[in-house]
C-alpha positions as protocol buffer text, in pm:
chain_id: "A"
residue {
  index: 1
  type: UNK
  ca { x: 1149 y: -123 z: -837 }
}
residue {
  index: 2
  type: UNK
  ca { x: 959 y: 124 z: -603 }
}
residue {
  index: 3
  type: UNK
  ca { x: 611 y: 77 z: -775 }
}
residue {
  index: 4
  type: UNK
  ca { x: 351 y: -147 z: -740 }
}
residue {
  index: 5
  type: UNK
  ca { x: 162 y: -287 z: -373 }
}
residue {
  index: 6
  type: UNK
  ca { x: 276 y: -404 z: -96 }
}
residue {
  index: 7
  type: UNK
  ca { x: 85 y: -675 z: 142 }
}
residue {
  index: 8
  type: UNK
  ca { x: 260 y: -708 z: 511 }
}
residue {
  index: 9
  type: UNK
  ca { x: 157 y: -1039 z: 690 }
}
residue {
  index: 10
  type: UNK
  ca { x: 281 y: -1089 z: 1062 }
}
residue {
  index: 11
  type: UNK
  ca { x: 221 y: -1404 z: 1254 }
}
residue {
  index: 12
  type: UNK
  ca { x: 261 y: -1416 z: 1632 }
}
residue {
  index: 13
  type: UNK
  ca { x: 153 y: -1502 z: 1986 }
}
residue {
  index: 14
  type: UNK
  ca { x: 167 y: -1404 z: 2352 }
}
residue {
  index: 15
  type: UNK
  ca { x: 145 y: -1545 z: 2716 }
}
residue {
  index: 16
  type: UNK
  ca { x: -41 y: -1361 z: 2921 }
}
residue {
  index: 17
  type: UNK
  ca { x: -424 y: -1301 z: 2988 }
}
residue {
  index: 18
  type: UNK
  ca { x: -405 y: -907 z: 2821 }
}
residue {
  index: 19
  type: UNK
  ca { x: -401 y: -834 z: 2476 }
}
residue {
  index: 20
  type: UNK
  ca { x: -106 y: -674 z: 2321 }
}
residue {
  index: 21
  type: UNK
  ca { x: -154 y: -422 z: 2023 }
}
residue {
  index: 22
  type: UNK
  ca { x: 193 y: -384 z: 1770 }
}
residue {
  index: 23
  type: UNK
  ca { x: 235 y: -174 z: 1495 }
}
residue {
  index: 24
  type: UNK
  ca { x: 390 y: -215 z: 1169 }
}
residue {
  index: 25
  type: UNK
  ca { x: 599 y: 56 z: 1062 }
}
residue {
  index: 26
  type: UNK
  ca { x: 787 y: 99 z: 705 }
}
residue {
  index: 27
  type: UNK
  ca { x: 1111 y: 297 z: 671 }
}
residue {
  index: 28
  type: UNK
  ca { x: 1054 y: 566 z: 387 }
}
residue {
  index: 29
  type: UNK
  ca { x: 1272 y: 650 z: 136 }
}
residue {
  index: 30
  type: UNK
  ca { x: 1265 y: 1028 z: 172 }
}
residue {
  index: 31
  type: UNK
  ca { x: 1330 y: 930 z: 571 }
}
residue {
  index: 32
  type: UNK
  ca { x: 1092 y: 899 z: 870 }
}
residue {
  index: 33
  type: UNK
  ca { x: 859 y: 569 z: 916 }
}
residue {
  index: 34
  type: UNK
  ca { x: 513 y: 566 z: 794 }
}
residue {
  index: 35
  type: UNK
  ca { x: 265 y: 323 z: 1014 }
}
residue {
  index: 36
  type: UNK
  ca { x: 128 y: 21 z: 788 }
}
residue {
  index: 37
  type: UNK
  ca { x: -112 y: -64 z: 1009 }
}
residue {
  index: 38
  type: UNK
  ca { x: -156 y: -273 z: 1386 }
}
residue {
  index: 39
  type: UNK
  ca { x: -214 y: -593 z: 1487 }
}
residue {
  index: 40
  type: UNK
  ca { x: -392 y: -707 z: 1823 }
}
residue {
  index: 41
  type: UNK
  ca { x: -231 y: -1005 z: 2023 }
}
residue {
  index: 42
  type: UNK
  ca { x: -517 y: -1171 z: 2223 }
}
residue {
  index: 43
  type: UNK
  ca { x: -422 y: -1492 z: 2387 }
}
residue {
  index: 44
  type: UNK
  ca { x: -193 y: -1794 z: 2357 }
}
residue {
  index: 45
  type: UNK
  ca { x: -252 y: -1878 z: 1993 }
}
residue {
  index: 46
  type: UNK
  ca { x: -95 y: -1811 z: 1703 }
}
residue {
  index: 47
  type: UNK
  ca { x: -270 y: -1522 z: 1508 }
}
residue {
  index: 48
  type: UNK
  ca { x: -215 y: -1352 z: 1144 }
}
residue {
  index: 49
  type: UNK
  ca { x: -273 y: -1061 z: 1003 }
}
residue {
  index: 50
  type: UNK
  ca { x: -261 y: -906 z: 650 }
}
residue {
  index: 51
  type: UNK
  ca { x: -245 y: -540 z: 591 }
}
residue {
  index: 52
  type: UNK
  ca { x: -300 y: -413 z: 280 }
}
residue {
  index: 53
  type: UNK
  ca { x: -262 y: -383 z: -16 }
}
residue {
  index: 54
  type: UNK
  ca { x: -25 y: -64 z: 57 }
}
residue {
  index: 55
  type: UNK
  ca { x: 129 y: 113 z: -238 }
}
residue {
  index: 56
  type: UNK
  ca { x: 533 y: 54 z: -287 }
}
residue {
  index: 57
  type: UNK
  ca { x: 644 y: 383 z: -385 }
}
residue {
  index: 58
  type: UNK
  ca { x: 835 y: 561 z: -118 }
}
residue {
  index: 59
  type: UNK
  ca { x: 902 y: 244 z: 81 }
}
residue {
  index: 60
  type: UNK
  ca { x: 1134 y: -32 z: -180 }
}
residue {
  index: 61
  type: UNK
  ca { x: 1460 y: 90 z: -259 }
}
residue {
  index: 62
  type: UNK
  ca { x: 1642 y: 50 z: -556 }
}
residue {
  index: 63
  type: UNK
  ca { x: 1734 y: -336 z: -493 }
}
residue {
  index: 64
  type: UNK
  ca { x: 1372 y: -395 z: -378 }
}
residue {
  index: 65
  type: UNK
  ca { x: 1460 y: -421 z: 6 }
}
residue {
  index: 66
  type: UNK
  ca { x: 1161 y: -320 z: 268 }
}
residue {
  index: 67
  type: UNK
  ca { x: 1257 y: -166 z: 636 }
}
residue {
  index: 68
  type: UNK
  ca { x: 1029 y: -251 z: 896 }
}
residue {
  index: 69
  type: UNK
  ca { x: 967 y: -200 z: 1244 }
}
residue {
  index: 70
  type: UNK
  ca { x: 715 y: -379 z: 1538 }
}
residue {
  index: 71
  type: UNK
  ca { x: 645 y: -166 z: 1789 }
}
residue {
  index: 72
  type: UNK
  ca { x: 387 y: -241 z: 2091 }
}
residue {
  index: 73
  type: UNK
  ca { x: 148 y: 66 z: 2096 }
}
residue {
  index: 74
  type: UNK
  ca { x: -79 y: -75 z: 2421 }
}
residue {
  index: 75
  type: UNK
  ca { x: -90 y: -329 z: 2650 }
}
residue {
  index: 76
  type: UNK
  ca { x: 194 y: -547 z: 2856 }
}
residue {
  index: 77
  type: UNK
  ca { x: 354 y: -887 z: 2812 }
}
residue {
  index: 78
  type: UNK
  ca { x: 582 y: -1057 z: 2592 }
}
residue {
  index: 79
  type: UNK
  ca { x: 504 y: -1092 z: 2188 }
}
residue {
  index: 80
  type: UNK
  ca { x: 656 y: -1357 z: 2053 }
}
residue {
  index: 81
  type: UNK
  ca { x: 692 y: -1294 z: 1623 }
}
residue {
  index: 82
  type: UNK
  ca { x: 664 y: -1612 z: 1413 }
}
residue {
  index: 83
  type: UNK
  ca { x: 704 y: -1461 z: 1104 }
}
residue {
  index: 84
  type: UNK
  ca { x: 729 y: -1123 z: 996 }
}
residue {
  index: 85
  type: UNK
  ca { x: 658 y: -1125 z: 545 }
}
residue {
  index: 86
  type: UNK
  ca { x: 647 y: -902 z: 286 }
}
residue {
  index: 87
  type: UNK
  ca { x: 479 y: -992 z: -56 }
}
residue {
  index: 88
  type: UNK
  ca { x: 518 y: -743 z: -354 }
}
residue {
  index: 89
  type: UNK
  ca { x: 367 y: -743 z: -674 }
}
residue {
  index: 90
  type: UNK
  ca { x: 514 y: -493 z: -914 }
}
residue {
  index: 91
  type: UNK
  ca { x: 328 y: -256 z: -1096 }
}
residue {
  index: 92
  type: UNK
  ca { x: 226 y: -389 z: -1481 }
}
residue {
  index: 93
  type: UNK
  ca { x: 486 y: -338 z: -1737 }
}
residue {
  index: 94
  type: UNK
  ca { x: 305 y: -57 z: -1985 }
}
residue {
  index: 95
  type: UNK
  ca { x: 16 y: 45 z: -1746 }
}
residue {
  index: 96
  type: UNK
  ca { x: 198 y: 396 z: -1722 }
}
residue {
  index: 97
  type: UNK
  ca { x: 67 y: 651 z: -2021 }
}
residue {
  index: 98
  type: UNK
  ca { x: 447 y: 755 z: -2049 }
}
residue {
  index: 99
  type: UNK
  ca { x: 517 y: 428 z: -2222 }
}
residue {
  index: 100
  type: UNK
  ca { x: 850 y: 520 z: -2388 }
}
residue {
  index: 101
  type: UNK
  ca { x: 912 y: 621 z: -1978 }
}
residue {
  index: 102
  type: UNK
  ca { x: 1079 y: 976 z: -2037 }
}
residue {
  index: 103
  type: UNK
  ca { x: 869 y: 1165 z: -1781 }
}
residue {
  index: 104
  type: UNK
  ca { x: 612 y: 1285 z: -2004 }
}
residue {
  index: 105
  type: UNK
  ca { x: 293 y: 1165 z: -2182 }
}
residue {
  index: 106
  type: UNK
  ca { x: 363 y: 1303 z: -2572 }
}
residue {
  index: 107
  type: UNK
  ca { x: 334 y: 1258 z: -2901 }
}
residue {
  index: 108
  type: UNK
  ca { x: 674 y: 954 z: -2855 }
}
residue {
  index: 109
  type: UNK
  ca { x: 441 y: 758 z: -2636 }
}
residue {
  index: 110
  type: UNK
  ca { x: 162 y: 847 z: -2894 }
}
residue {
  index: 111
  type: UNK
  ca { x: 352 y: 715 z: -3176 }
}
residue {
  index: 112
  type: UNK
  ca { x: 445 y: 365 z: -2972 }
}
residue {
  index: 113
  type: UNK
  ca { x: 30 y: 358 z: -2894 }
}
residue {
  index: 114
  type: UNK
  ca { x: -58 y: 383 z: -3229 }
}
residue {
  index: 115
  type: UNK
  ca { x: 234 y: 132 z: -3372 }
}
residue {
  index: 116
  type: UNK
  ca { x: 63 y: -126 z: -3135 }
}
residue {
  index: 117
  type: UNK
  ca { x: -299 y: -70 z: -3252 }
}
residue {
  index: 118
  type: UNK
  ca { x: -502 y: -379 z: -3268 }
}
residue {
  index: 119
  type: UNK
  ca { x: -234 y: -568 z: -3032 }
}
residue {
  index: 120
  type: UNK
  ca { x: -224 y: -713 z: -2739 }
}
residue {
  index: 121
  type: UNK
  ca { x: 85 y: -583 z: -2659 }
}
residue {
  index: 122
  type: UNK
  ca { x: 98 y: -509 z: -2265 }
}
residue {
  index: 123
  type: UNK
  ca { x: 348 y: -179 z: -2308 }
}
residue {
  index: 124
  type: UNK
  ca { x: 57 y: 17 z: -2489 }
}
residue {
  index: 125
  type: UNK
  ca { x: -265 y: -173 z: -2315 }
}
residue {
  index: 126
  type: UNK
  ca { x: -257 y: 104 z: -2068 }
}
residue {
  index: 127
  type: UNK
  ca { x: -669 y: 19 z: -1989 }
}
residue {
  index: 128
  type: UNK
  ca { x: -556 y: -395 z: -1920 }
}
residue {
  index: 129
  type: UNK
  ca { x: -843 y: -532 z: -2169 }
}
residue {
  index: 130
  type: UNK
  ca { x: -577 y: -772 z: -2372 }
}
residue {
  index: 131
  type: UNK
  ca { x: -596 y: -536 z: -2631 }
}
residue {
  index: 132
  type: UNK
  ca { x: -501 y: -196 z: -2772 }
}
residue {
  index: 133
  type: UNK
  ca { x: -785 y: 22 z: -2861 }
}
residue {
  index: 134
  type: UNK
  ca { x: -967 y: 340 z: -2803 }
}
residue {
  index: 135
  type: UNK
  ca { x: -974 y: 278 z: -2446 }
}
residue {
  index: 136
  type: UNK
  ca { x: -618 y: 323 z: -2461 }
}
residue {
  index: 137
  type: UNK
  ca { x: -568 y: 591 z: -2675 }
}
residue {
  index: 138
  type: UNK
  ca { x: -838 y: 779 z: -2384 }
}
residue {
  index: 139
  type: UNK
  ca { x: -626 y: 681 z: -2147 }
}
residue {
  index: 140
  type: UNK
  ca { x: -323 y: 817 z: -2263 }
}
residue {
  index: 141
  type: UNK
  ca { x: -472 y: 1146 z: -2403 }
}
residue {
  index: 142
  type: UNK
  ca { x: -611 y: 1204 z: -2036 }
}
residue {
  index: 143
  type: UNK
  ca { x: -243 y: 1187 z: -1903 }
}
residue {
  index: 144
  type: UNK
  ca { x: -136 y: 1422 z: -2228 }
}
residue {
  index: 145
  type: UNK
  ca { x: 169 y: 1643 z: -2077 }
}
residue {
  index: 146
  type: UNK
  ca { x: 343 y: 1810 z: -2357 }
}
């Protein structure tokens, strides 16, 4: 679950003549909270703001939950959030070189490239062409651990 990007979109507004500048901050896994990014507050109407994409790992637990925090870093006056989202897209199933997913890049994940040969079978199209091919095989021989 803790692969893949991460895009953080905040909506909000402010009274006030002074812009307002907020970070976003994630909770890590390890502990600590890393800043996404910031979003400035200028006036009276509604304004959003993407940040990313940010990479997952570290930041989703296990069940795919995201902690974050809104802090003002500079300037005064109330910040009123509209919405606060997180959008995730997980990593592709088979884009790892470890495709039997023991840790390692060996002759097991060799064996699975080779059975799929001439496929388009997504575990072993490590190079995301539709097919598996030399590309593939490069790829995996690159990440060769064992």
């Amino acid at each position: 679950m803790a692969d893949g990007q991460l895009w953080i979109g905040m909506e909000a507004f402010k009274g006030g003549t002074s812009p307002v500048t907020v970070g976003i901050f994630a909770e890590e896994q390890a502990g600590g909270w890393r800043k996404l990014g910031e979003h400035e507050i200028a006036d009276a109407l509604p304004g959003a703001r993407w940040i990313g994409p940010l990479s997952a790992a570290g930041l989703v637990d296990r069940l795919g939950y995201v902690a974050l925090r809104v802090v003002a870093l500079r300037g005064a006056g109330a910040v009123n959030i509209d919405l606060l989202q997180v959008a995730r897209a997980p990593q592709a199933q088979g884009s790892s070189p470890d495709i039997d997913g023991n840790g390692v890049v060996n002759g097991a994940d060799l064996g699975v490239l080779l059975g799929d040969w001439a496929s388009s079978e997504a575990r072993s199209d490590l190079d995301g062409d539709g097919t598996v091919g030399g590309a593939d095989l490069g790829v995996l021989l690159g990440a060769w651990s064992a």
